[in-house]
N, C-alpha and C positions, 0 to 999 in steps of 0.2 A: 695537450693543455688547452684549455678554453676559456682560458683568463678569468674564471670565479672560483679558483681553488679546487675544482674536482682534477683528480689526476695526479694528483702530488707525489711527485718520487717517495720511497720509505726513507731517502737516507734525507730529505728534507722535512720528515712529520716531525710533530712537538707530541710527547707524552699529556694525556693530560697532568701526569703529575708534575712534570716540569711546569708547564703552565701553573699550578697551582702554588708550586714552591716558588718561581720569579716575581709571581703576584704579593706571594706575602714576605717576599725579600724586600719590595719596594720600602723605604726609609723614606715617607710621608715628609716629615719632618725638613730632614737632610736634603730632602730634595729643595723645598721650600727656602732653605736656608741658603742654599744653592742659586737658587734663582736671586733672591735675594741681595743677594751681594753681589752677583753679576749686573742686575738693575738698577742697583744703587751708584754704582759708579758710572757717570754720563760719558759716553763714545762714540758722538758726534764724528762721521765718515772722514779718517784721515788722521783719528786724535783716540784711536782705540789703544794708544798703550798701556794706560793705568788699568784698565779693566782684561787687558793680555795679560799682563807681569801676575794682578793680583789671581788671576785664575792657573794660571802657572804655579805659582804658591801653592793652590791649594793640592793641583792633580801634585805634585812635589811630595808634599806634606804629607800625602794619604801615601805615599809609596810607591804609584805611578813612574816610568820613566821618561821624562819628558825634553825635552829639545824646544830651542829658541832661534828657528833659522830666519836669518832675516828679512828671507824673500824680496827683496827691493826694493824695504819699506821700513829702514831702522829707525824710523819713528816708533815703529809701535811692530818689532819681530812676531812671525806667528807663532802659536803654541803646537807644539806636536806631542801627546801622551798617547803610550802604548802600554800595553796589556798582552805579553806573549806568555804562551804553555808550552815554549820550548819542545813542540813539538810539530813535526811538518803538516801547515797544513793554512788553508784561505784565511785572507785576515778580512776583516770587517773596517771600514773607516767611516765614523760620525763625520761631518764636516758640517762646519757652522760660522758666520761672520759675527763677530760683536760689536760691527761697526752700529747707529743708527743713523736716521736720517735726521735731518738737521730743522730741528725742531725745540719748543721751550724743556727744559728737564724737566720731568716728572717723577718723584722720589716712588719707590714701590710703596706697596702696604698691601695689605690682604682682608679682605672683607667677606662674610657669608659665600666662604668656599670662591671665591674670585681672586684672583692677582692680579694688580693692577699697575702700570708703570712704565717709563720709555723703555723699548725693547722687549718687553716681556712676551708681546704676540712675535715681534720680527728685530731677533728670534733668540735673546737671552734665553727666554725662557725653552723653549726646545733645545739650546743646548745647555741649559739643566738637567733636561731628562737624559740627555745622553749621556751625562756624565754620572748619572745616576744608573745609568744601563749599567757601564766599565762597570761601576761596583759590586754591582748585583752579579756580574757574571765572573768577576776575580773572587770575588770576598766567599760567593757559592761556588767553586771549584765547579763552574758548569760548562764548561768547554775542553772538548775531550782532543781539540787539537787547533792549531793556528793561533791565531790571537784579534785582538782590537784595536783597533788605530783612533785618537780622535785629533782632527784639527780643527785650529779655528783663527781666525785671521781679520782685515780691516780691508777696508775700502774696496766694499758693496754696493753700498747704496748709490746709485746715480744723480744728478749729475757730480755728485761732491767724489764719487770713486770711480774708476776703471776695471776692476774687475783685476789688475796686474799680479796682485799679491797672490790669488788663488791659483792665477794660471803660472806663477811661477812655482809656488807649491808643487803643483802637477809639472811642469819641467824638469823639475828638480829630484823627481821621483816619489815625493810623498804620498805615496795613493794604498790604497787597500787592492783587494781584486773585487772588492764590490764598494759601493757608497750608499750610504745615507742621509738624507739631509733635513731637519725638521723645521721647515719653513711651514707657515699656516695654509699647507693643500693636506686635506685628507679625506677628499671623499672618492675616491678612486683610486686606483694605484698607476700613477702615472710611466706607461713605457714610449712616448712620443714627444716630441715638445718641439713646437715652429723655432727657426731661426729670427736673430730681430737685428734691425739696427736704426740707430737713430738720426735723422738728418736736420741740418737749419740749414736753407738755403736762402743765398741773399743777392738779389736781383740789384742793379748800379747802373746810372748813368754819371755820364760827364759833369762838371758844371758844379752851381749851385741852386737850393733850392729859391725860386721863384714863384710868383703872382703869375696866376693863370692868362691874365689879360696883355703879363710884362714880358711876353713870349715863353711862360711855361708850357703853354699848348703845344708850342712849336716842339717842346721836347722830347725825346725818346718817355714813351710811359712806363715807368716800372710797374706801377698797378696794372697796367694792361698786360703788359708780360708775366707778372704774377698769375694775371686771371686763364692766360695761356697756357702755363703752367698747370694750374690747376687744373684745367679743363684737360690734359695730356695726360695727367695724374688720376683724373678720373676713369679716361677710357681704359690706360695700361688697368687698376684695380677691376674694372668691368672682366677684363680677357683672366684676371688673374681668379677670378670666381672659376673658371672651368680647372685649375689645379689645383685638385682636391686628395685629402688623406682620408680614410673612413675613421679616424679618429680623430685625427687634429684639426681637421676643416678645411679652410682653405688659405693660400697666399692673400697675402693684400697688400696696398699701400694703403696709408691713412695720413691726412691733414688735418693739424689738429689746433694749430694757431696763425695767422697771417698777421702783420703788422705794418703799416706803412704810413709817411705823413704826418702835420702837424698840425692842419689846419684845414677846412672845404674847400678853399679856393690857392692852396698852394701846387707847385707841381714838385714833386719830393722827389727825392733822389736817391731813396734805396728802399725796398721792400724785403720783409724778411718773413718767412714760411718754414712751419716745422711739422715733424710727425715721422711714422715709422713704417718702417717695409720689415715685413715678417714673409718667412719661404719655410718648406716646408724640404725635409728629410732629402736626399738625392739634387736640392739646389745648392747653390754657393754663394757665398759672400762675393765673391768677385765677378758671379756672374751678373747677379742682382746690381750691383754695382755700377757695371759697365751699362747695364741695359738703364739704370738711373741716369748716370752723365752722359749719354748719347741721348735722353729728351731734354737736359738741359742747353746741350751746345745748338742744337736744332734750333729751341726757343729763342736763344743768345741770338744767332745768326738773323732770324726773323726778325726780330724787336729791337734792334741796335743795340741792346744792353748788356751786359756783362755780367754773365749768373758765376756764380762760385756755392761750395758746398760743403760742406763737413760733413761728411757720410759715415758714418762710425758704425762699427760689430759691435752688437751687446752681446750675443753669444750667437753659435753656430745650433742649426736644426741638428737634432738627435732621434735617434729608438733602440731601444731596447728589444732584445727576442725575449719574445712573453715565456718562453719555455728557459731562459738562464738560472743560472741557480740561485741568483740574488732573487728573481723576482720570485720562484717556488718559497723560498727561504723565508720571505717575506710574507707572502699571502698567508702561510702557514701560521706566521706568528699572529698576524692580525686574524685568523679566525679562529686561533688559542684563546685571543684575550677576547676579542666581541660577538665570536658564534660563527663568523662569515666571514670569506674572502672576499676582496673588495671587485666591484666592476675594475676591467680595464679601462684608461682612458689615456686623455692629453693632458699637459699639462699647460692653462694657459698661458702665461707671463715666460720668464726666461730667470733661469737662476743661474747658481755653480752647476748644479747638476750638468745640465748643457754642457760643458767646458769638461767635466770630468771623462765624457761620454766622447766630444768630439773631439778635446787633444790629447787625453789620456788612453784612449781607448776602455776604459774603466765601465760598468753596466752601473748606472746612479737610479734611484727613487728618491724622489721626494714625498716627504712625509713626517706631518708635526702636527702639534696641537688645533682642534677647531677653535682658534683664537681669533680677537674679533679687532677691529681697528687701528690695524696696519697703515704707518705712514699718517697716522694721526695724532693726536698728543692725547687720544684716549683709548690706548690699548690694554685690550684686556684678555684672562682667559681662567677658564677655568681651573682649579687644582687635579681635579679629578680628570681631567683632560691631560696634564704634565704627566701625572701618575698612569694614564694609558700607553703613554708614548713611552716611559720610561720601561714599561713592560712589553712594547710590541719592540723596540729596539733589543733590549735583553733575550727574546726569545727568538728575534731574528737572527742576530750572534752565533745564539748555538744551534737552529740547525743552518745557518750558513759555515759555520768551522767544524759543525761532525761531519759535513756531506761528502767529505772526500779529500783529497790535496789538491792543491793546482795540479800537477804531473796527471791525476786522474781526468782533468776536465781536458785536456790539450786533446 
């Protein structure tokens, strides 16, 4: 396999006629109306129940069998609809958050072929398609074994979420033997992704703040220790340019705000510094870690001052083998609908996938709409972009659930 689609097993090819029939299964419409009312109800990180419950309803209403587990978040339980053929064989799981980021609402509407609204790029509107996939592949009898899984769940977005609800999902066993996720990445087909985490460090002295002249000078400097920091922060990122992926790039640490002080002539008494350490596939969270808090005590010791940290996991580095059967399953479907399998690559940010990959042991892609303004309050995207996704997911499904059973792939 050479990651653009040449080589593809037979038992992962797409007919063109299947392609032909998925495409004109797609419910335009349905889909739209879909999005639609997932968008319209505002689900602000932490406060996604009303838009869980009423999307529950719907998979409910259409026949779907669904489940409301509550994953350690009965604010707002996640959704689980499935889609089995009762017969042995790989299931497929959408996964998608309905949480947003916290932001003014912006009601949807549709204009000259565009969608527009909170959530609709990240990622109402992807998981519209997916739920428009389930249909296409229950309602067309086109899965010859296994079934569909889709979940979707709250408190995504950072810093207003933790990620807990997903990863208890995956604890709790909710997983497919592959995932999906239609986040706005799709020009690649992501099988790598860096690990991240997020830190605020806060440099302290004794005392209060004073006048430079009224013995502030004489004080322990937290800016100076800041700037020691920094400077320590710099060389480790230097050494971390030599640990490189041939796809994902490389480690780094990065500083991305410093704050300290109230005045030019005061001497302040705490400094705070933020930004992220990302590693790559074969590091750890603890090792990255450790090697973090041994240049802060160093600094500490130095400067008289008193650093302390929140070092936080956003997700763990992952890869995928470009020869699994998600990923064959996948290129297939995407070069049923658009002529070509996508390059391999990385993925750059950090999502669920990550998490699906590193606590579930689960093979995840991400992949959704090229949708435009994420984390803005001007998100947009095309129809005819939902309507691709909702056809590369449908066609992924079936040849990921004719390719064999699990027992075959063991």
């Amino acid at each position: 396999m050479d990651g653009n689609g040449d080589g593809l097993a037979m038992s992962e090819s797409i007919s063109e006629q299947v392609v032909s029939l998925v495409g004109q299964s797609v419910d335009e419409q349905r889909l739209l109306d879909t999005a639609t009312l997932l968008v319209g109800i505002p689900s602000p990180t932490g406060n996604a129940g009303a838009v869980a419950d009423r999307l529950a309803e719907l998979l409910s209403g259409e026949g779907f069998a669904v489940e409301r587990p509550v994953t350690g978040h009965p604010k707002s339980p996640a959704v689980v609809a499935r889609f089995d053929t009762g017969k042995p064989g790989r299931v497929l799981q959408f996964n998608g958050h309905l949480d947003t980021v916290h932001l003014p609402f912006v009601p949807p509407r549709i204009e000259d072929g565009v969608m527009y609204g909170s959530g609709v790029s990240d990622m109402k509107g992807g998981v519209a398609a997916a739920v428009e996939a389930m249909r296409i592949v229950r309602d067309g009898d086109l899965l010859s074994s296994g079934g569909v899984m889709l979940t979707a769940h709250d408190l995504h977005e950072a810093p207003w979420g933790d990620g807990t609800q997903v990863n208890t999902l995956i604890a709790e066993g909710f997983t497919g033997d592959g995932v999906l996720l239609p986040e706005y990445h799709c020009h690649n087909c992501p099988v790598v992704g860096r690990g991240q985490a997020m830190f605020q460090v806060r440099v302290a002295r004794d005392g209060e703040p004073c006048h430079e002249v009224l013995g502030g000078i004489e004080q322990p400097s937290v800016i100076s220790a800041g700037a020691q920091l920094i400077g320590r922060f710099s060389a480790l990122d230097r050494e971390l340019e030599q640990l490189t992926h041939p796809l994902a790039g490389r480690e780094s640490l990065f500083v991305g705000q410093v704050h300290s002080g109230e005045i030019f002539n005061q001497s302040p008494v705490e400094l705070v510094l933020e930004g992220t350490r990302r590693w790559l596939p074969g590091n750890t969270f603890d090792t990255v870690r450790q090697e973090f808090e041994s240049i802060l005590s160093e600094v500490a010791d130095a400067t008289g001052t008193t650093i302390c940290a929140d070092f936080t996991e956003s997700r763990g580095a992952y890869e995928v083998d470009q020869d699994d059967p998600l990923v064959r399953s996948f290129q297939a479907a995407v070069a049923g609908v658009s002529g070509e399998a996508l390059p391999v690559g990385a993925k750059p940010f950090v999502d669920d996938g990550n998490a699906f990959v590193a606590l579930g042991g689960v093979p995840a892609i991400t992949h959704g709409p090229a949708a435009l303004g994420a984390h803005t309050v001007n998100e947009e995207c095309q129809v005819a972009e939902l309507v691709r996704v909702a056809s590369v997911y449908a066609l992924s499904a079936i040849a990921f659930c004719q390719a064999g059973t699990v027992e075959e792939d063991a």
